[in-house]
N, C-alpha and C positions, 0 to 999 in steps of 0.2 A: 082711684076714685078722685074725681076734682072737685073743684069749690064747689060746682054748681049741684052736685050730687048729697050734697048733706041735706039735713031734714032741716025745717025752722027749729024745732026745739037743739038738735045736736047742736046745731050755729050758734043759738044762745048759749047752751052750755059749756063751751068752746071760749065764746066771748065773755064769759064769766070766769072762767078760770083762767085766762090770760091776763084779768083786770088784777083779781085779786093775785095772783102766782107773781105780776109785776111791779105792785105795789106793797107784797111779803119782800120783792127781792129787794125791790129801794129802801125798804129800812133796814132789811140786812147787811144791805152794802152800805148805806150810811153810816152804820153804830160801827162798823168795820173802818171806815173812814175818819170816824170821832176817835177810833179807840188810838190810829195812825197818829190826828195834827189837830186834835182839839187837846189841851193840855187838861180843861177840868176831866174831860171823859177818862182820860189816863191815869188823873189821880183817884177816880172809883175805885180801880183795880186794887190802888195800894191802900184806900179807905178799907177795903170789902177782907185786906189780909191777902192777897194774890202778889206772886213776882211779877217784876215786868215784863218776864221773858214768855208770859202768860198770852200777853194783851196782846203781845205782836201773835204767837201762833194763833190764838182766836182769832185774829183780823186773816189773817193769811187763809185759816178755814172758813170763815164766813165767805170772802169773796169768790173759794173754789166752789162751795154749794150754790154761790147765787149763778156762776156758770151755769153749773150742771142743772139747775130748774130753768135758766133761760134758755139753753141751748136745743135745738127741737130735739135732732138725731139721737140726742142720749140716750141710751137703754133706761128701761122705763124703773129697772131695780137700782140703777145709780141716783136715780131721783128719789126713790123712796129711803136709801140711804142718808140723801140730801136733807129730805123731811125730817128723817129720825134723830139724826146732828142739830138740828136747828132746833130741833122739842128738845134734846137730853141741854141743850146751851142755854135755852129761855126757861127753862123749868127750871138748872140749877142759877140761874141769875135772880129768878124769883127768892129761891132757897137764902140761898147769898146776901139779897136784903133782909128779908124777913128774919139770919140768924144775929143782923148786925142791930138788930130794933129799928130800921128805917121806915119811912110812911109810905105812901100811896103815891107821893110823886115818885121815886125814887125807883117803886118795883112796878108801878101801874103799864110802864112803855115794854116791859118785858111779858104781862098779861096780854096787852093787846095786841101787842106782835104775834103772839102765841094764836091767840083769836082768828084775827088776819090769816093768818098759815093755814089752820083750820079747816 
């Protein structure tokens, strides 16, 4: 099937899910990038009670999921794998503020990433 074969609605729905699916991946690969060479982001980890040996394997998984959602060819159950890592990571990061009494700046970037993905 080529480009010219899709329906107006599939195209939009196409161009919508590569908006959002691109702009899930760039925070994901950011917070993967902060957790690397931003020193406050690293001290979270140690605020929140985590090793350091944590933050590096979370960076290392975050950037193989944002592959695996940007990459087309991928099988479409690696991606949902993809998905499920990124909810079980943003849902306990939620967890992880809220067990430490922190406010709404602190866990709101892990709601709305969650959002985003959505």
């Amino acid at each position: 099937m080529s480009a010219g074969d899709i329906s107006p609605s599939k195209k939009g729905i196409t161009i919508a899910y590569w908006i959002f699916t691109g702009l899930f991946c760039l925070q994901m690969a950011f917070t993967a990038y902060a957790h690397f060479f931003i020193p406050q982001a690293g001290a979270v980890f140690a605020r929140l009670g985590f090793p350091d040996y944590f933050r590096v394997e979370l960076s290392i998984a975050k950037l193989i999921g944002v592959v695996v959602l940007i990459v087309p060819r991928v099988p479409a159950t690696l991606k949902e794998w993809a998905y499920a890592g990124f909810t079980i990571v943003l849902v306990s990061a939620l967890i992880a503020h809220l067990v430490v009494h922190e406010g709404v700046a602190a866990w709101g970037w892990s709601v709305g990433t969650f959002l985003l993905g959505a």
